[in-house]
VMD Tcl script that draws the C-alpha trace (Angstrom):
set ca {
  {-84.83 84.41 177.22}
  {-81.23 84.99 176.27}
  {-79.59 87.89 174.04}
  {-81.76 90.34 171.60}
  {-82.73 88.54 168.41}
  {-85.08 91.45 166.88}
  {-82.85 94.33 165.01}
  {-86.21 96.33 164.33}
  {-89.70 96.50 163.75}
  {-89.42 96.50 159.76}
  {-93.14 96.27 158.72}
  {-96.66 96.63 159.09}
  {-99.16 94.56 156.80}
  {-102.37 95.40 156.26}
  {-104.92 92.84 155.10}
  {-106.68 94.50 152.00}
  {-109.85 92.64 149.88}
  {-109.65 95.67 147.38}
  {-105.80 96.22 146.49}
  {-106.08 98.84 144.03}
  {-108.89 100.80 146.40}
  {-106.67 100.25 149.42}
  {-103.56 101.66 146.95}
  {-105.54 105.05 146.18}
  {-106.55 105.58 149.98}
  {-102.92 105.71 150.75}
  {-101.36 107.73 148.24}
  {-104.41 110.15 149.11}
  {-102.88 110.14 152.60}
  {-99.72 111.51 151.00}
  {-97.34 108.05 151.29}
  {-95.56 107.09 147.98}
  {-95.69 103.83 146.36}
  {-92.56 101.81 146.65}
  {-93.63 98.97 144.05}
  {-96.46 96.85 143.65}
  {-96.59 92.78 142.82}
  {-99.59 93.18 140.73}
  {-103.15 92.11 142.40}
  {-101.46 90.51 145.27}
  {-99.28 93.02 147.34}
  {-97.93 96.97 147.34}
  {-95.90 98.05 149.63}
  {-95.05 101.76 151.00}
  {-92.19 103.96 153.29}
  {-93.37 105.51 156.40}
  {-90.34 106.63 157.86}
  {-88.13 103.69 157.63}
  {-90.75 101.14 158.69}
  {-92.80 99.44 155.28}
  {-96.35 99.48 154.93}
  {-97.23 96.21 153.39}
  {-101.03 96.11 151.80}
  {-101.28 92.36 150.79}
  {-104.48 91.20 149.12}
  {-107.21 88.75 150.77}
  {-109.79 86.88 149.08}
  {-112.38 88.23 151.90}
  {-112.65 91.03 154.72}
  {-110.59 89.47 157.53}
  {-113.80 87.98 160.19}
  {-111.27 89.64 163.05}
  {-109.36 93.20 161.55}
  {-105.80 91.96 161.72}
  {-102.55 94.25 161.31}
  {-99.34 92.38 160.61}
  {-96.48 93.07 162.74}
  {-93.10 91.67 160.94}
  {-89.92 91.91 163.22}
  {-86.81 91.69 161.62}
  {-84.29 89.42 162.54}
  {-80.49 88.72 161.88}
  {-81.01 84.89 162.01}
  {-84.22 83.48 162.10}
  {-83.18 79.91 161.91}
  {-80.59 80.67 164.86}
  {-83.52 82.54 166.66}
  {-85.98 79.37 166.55}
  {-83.36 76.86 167.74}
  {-82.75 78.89 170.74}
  {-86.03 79.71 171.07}
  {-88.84 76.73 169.94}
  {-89.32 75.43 173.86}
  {-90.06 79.10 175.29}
  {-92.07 80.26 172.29}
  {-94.77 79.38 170.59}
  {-94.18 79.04 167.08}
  {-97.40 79.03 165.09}
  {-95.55 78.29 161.74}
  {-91.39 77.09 161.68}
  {-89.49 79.22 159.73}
  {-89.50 79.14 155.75}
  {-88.28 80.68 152.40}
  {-90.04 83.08 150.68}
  {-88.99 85.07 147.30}
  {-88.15 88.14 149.96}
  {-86.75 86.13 152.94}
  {-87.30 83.29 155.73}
  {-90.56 83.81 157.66}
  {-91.71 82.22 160.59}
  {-94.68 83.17 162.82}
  {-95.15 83.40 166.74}
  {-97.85 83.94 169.24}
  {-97.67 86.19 171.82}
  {-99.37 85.32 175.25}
  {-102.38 87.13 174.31}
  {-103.18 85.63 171.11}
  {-101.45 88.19 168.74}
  {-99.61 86.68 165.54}
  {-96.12 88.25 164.64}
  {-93.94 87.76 162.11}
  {-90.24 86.73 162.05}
  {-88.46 88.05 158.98}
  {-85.02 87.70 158.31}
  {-84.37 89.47 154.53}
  {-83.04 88.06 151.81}
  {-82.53 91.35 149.48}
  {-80.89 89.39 145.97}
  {-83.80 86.73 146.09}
  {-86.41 89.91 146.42}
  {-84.79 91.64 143.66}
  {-84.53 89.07 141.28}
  {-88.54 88.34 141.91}
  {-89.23 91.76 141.15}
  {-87.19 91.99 138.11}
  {-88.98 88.77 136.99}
  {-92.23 90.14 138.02}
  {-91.81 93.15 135.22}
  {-90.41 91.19 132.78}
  {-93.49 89.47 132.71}
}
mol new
graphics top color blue
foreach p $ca { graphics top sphere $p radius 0.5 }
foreach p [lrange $ca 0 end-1] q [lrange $ca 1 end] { graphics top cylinder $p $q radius 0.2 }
display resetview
């Protein structure tokens, strides 16, 4: 594999079927709320490393913890990469970034994340204007 294409491990996700329950177990724990997208996602600081509770129709058959890696080019990152690793979904756009996923040799799904900080702020403000 050639040159480091990971800056930092930039968040967790946590697969949640009760969002607001799942919300109240963590500020219990003492961690502040950094915002929420209403009945789909809220997300919290744990140092500098986010804590991502995203909402699931049902309990997860196999627990499952996200593990998002951040990236400084995600598209550069899968050209150079596509024929040594196994890319379980090619990168896209999302309202916070590009996302791709990979598999690890054992079976573990991680996320690729490479941020896109105006697009996520202008999806929040639309979120509360709403």
């Amino acid at each position: 594999m050639s040159s480091s294409h990971v800056k930092k491990v930039n968040m967790l996700i946590v697969l949640q079927p009760h969002l607001e329950q799942a919300i109240e177990f963590y500020e219990a724990l003492g961690l502040k709320k950094q915002f929420e997208l209403e009945k789909r996602w809220a997300e919290f600081l744990v140092g500098d490393i986010k804590l991502g509770l995203c909402i699931t129709p049902n309990p997860p058959v196999e627990k499952r913890t996200g593990i998002v890696l951040e990236v400084e080019d995600l598209t550069k990152m899968y050209n150079e990469l596509a024929d040594e690793i196994e890319f379980v979904q090619e990168p896209k756009a999302a309202a916070h970034g590009a996302m791709a996923t990979i598999k690890d040799p054992g079976g573990n799904l991680i996320d690729l994340y490479q941020p896109t900080p105006e697009i996520l702020k202008k999806a929040l403000k639309e979120e509360q204007e709403q």
